[in-house]
Every structure is written in C-alpha cells, then in structure tokens.
N, C-alpha and C positions, 0 to 999 in steps of 0.2 A: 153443605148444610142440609138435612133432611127436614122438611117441610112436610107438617102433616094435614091435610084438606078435607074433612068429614074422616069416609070410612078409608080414604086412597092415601099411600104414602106415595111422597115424588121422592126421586133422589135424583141429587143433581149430576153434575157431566163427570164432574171431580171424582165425587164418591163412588160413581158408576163403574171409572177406567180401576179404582183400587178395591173393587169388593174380592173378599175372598172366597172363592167357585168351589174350595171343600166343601162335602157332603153336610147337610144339615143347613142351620137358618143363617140367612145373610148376613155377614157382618163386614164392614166397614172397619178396614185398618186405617191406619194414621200417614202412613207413606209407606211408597214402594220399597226405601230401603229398609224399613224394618226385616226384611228378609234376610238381608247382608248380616257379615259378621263384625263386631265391635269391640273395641280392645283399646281399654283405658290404660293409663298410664304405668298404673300401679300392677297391671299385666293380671288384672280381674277380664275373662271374655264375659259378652252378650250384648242384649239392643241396647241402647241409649235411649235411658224413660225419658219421657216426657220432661220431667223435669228438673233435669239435668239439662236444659234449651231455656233456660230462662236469661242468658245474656246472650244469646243468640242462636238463629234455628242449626239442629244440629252438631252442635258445640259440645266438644270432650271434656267429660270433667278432669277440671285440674290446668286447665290450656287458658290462655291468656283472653281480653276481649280484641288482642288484636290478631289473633288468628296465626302467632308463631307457636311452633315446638315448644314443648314441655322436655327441658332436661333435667335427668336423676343422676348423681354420682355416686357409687356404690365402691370406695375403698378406693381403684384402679380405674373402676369402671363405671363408662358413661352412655345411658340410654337416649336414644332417641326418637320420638314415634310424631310421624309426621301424619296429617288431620283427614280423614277419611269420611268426612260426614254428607258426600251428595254420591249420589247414583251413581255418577260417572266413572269417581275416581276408586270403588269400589268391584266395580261391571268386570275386571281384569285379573283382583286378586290381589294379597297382600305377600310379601317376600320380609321375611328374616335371616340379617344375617351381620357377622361383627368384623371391624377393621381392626388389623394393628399393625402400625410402624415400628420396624426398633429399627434404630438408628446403628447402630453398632457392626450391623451386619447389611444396612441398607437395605434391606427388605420388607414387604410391605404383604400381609397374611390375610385373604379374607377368605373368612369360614360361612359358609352358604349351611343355615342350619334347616330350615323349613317355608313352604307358604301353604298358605287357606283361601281357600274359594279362588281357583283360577278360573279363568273362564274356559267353558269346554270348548273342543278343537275337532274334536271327533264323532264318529255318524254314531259311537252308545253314550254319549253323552261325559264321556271322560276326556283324557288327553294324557299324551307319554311328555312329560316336562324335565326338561334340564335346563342350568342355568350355563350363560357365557357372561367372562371376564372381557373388558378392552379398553384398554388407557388410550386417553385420547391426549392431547394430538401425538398420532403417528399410525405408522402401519399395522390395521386392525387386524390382517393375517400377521402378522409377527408375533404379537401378544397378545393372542388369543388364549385364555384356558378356559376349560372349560368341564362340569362335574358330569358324573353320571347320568341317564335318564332313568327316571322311575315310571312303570309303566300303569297305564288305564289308572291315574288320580289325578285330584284337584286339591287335593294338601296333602302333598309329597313331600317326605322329612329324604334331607343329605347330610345337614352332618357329616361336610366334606370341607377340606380349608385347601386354595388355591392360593400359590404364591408366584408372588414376583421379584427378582431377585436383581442386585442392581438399582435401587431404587433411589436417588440422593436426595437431596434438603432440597436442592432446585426444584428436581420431580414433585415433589409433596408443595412446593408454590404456586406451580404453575400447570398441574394435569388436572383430568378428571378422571376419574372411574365409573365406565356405562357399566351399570351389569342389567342383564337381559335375562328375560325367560322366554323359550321356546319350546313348539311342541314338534316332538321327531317322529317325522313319516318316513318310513322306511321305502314305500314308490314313488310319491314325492318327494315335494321339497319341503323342509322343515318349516313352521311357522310359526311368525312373531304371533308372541303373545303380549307381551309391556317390559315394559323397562323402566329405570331409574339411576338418576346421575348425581355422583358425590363428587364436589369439589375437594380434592385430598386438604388443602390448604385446612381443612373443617380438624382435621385428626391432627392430637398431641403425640408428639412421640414417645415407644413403649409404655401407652395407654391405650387399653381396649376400647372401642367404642362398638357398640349396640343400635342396630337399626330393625326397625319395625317399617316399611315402608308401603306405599300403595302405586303399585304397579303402573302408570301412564301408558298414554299411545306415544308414535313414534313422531319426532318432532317434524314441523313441515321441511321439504324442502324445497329449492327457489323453481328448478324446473328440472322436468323427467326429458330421458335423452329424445325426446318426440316435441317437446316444446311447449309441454303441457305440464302442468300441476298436478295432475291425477296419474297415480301408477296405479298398472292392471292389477298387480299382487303384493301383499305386504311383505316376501319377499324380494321381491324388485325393489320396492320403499327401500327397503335392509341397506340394500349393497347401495344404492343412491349417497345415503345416510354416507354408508363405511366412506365409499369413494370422495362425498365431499371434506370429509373430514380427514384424510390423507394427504391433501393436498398442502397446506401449510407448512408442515414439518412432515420431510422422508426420513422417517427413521427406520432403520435396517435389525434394529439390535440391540447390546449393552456389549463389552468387551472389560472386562477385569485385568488392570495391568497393572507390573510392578517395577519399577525403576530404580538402581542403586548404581552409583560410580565404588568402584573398589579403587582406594589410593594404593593398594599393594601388588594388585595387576594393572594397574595402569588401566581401566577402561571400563564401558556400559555395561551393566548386566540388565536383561530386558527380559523379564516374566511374563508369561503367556498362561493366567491363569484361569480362567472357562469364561465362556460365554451366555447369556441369555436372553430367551424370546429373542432368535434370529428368525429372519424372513426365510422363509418357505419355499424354496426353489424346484420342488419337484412335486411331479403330477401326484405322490402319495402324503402330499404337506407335510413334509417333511425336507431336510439337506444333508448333506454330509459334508459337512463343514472343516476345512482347515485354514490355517493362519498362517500368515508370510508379514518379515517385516524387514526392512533397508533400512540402512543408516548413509542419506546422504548429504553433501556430494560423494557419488562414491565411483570414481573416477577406475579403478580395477576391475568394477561390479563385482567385489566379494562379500560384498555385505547381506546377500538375499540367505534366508534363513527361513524354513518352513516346520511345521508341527505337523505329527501323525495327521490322519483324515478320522474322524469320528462317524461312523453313520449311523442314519437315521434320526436324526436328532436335533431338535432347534437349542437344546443347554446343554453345551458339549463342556466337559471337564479337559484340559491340557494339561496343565500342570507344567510349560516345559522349559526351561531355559536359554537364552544365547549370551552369548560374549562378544561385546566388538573393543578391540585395542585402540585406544584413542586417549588423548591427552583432557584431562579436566578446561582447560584453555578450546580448545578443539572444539566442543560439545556446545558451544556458545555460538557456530558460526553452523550447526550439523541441522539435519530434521531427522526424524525418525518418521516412516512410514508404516504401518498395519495397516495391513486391508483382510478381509474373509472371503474365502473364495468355497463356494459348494463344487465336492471332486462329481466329473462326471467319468465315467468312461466310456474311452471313444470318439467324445466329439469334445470340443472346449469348455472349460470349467468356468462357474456361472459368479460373479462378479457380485456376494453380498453386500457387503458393506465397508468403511475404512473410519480412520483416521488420522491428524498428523501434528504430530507436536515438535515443536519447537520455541524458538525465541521467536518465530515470525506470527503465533499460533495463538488461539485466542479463548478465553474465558478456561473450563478446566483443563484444556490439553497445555493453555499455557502456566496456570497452576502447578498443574502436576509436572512439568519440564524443569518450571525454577525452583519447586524444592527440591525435585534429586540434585541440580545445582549447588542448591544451597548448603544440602545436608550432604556431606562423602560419607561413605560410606551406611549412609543410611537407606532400607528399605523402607519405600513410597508406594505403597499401592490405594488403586483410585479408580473406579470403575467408567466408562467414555461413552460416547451414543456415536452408534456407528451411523453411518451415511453413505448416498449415492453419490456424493460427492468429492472427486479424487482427481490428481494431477494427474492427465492422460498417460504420463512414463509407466503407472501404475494398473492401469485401467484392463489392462492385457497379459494373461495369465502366459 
C-alpha cells in the first residue's frame, strides 16, 4: 500500500520487491506472475485481469470455486487444462499434448504437440528441449520413447505422436503415464526440466483427449543412496525416481501371441507375432532380440523352436510360426513356455523376458490357454507382459 507523507512517498516491502526496473517512472505491478503466460479454457492466451479473481485469487475463468479442471467436449474430443495461477507451478513451463486409446489394436497414441515458457536451462538464456514417454509401473528403460530435441527455445512446437503398442484394458486400469521434459546437453548430462503424471484410467477409449498442463518438479523420494534426502543433481533425483519405481513390477516387454489347435493336423499352432518396448540389453540401448518356445513335458526335447534374430531393435516384427503334434486331450496336462532372448555373439545370449501359459497359469496367460481350448480351430491372439520371472529349465540359453 503506497503511503503518501507531506512531499515523500513510502512504499512498502511488498511493492518494493514487485516494482517494475523498466526505464521510465515507477510503477507497481499487481503480482509477480503477471509476467507468466495464461491460457483460459476457451484457449484465448494472456494475464488474468484483475477481475476475473473475484471468487478467488488467481482463478481461471470458467474453473470451478473448488479448484477442479474445467472440461470441454468437442464432438470426440475432450479438453483438459489444469489451474496454473501461482508462481510456482508456472516457474517450469506449460506442455501440450493429446491421448488416445483405441482399443481394437491396443494401442495407446500420444501426440507431444507444443510448450511455452520453459524454464531456461542454459548459460544464453534458452534450452534444447525434448519430451520422454514412461509407463509406470515397470521398466523405465524398456518403454522409454521419446520425440525429437528442438534446439535454443522455450516454446518448442513437435507435433510428433509417440506410441505404445500392446497396450490392454488392464494397462489403461492400472498404469500411469509420466511424461517429462528435458533439456539435452551434448557434454553433459541431460536435465530435468518438469514433468507431469496421467492416470490412463482418466482416458475413454477411441476418444481423444487434450491436455494443457503445468509442468511440476520431481516428486520427493524417501532416501538417496548416501542416506540423505538431498541429491547433488536433478539428474541423480531422475534415475532414484526411475529406480524406485521398478521395483514393484519387472516388466521386460509386451509379446503378441497367437494360439489355435488345428483338429485336422492333430496339434498347436503357436504364433510368434512382434514384440514391444523390450528391455535394452546392450551398451547402444538397444537388443537384438529373438524368441524360443517349448511345449512341455517334453520328455524327447523336440519341442524347442526359435525365430530369426531381429537387430537393433526393442519392436522387433516376427511374424513366424510353429507346429507341435499333440492331441486336444494332451494340451490340458502341457505348458507352453516363451521366453526372449537378446543374440550376442561370442559370449552367452542375454535372457529378456518370458512367459508361461497353461492350465496351471494365471490371469491372461490362463485366458488365453483356455480359449484356444475352448475354440478348435480358432485363432486367439492376445498380447502378454514379459517378465524376469522363469522356471530355471528355461533360464539358460
């Protein structure tokens, strides 16, 4: 409040830390974020006047007085711009970008279209920003993607769509999607910039959804490998982050497979058809991945059957077939085992991921067992989540 005393004006501590140092006469702005950028719903930019704050300070017009999202349905499509009205959650930068599930093909599409006002990273005052993809829980190198960098901006358009392939009803219940922005130092290490977490469970299927979001810092976590709460680099935080959040679920991968009994050859027919976001087994992050599968007890051991080697590549396409001769009766007392193996050559081949279905096998390996059961001659395909987890017979290439 400016206090004026004969011929001396005071100004107090408040208006003191916000006047604006531009050339000419002093003037006192309103708040420090009037600086920031503002982005109502209706997808009008600028500040948020004054009074448009009249059910509370800061408040977007059109937003509730209880301080949820405003959502718009346009046809298909569904907007969502979450509330950016303090310094804080502005200080990082804002990120656009849109979800969509379709079911039909189990895949899940997000298009990284634009952000504004990142926070700079670098000694001219810019930053080289790309965003990364990562479903959580499981292994954050395995399904990692991640778009282009744009170089020296703070509102860098991509207009690039990332997908994930493999993706079921289960996944969209129970994952999340971190997506991050980072700026890429080519002698360093890359650095976090913010992030933001969507609950898939939020998205309809083959309905686009729309985010406008405000970038966050990285959430705490319980202690750094020194026994402290404080890490030296927000790259260090990163990998803490990834690392704790691995731990619950190892997952290796997706595996797309396809299952039919033929009643006129007598036997399985076992489809090996690609895989995605496999785990990373080599020092260029990348594998070269192939597949092996047994049909036991298998007392001859002529059941082992392998697919070409794919390299370089965590979404290798197969495409390939096997046959085991076995009675419909039979198949009820059998397992089938897949596993992925990254080829090395020269020394031992690196033990991705598996699975194993049968009658003893649980939730969709046991699904997908008892329909090919159920249906002869019907093709069953159903996509699996591979794992480190395998009968040791298997374990050893």
């Amino acid at each position: 409040m400016t206090v004026r005393r004969g011929n001396k004006l005071s100004v107090s501590i408040q208006e003191h830390m916000a006047i604006d140092v531009c050339p000419g006469p002093i003037r006192p702005i309103r708040q420090i974020s009037d600086y920031f950028p503002r982005f109502s719903p209706t997808g009008a930019e600028g500040p948020v006047s004054p009074a448009g704050q009249g059910q509370g300070q800061g408040q977007v017009p059109g937003q509730g007085t209880t301080g949820q999202p405003s959502l718009q349905s346009i046809t298909d499509t569904s907007t969502e711009w979450d509330s950016c009205d303090s310094d804080d959650s502005t200080a990082l930068g804002m990120l656009e970008f849109t979800l969509l599930y379709e079911k039909h093909t189990s895949s899940l599409h997000c298009t990284v279209i634009r952000a504004k006002g990142l926070k700079p990273m670098d000694f001219n005052g810019l930053a080289d920003p790309y965003v990364k993809l990562h479903l959580l829980p499981g292994a954050c190198k395995a399904n990692k993607l991640k778009t282009r960098t744009v170089r020296n901006s703070l509102n860098p358009i991509w207009n690039e769509t990332l997908t994930y392939c493999g993706i079921t009803e289960e996944d969209m219940g129970r994952k999340t999607l971190r997506v991050s922005v980072c700026d890429e130092d080519k002698l360093t290490h890359n650095e976090f910039i913010g992030e933001s977490r969507i609950a898939l469970r939020r998205l309809k299927a083959n309905q686009i959804k729309k985010f406008s979001i405000c970038l966050e810092h990285l959430p705490p976590v319980r202690t750094s490998p020194i026994g402290s709460t404080d890490c030296a680099t927000p790259a260090l935080f990163l990998s803490l982050v990834e690392r704790e959040e691995q731990r619950p679920l190892e997952e290796r991968g997706r595996l797309l497979l396809s299952l039919q009994f033929l009643s006129g050859r007598g036997g399985l027919l076992v489809g090996i058809l690609r895989c995605a976001h496999l785990a990373a087994m080599d020092v260029n992050g990348f594998s070269d991945p192939y597949v092996k599968t047994y049909l036991k007890p298998d007392v001859h051991k002529k059941s082992k059957h392998k697919t070409i080697v794919k390299k370089k590549t965590l979404n290798p396409e197969f495409n390939e077939e096997f046959f085991y001769e076995t009675s419909h009766s039979e198949l009820s007392t059998k397992t089938l085992e897949v596993t992925v193996w990254d080829y090395d050559l020269g020394k031992s081949n690196d033990f991705i991921g598996g699975t194993t279905l049968g009658m003893n096998s649980k939730g969709d390996c046991l699904k997908h067992w008892y329909e090919c059961l159920k249906n002869k001659d019907r093709r069953v395909e159903q996509w699996h989540t591979l794992t480190n987890e395998l009968p040791g017979s298997t374990y050893n290439d």
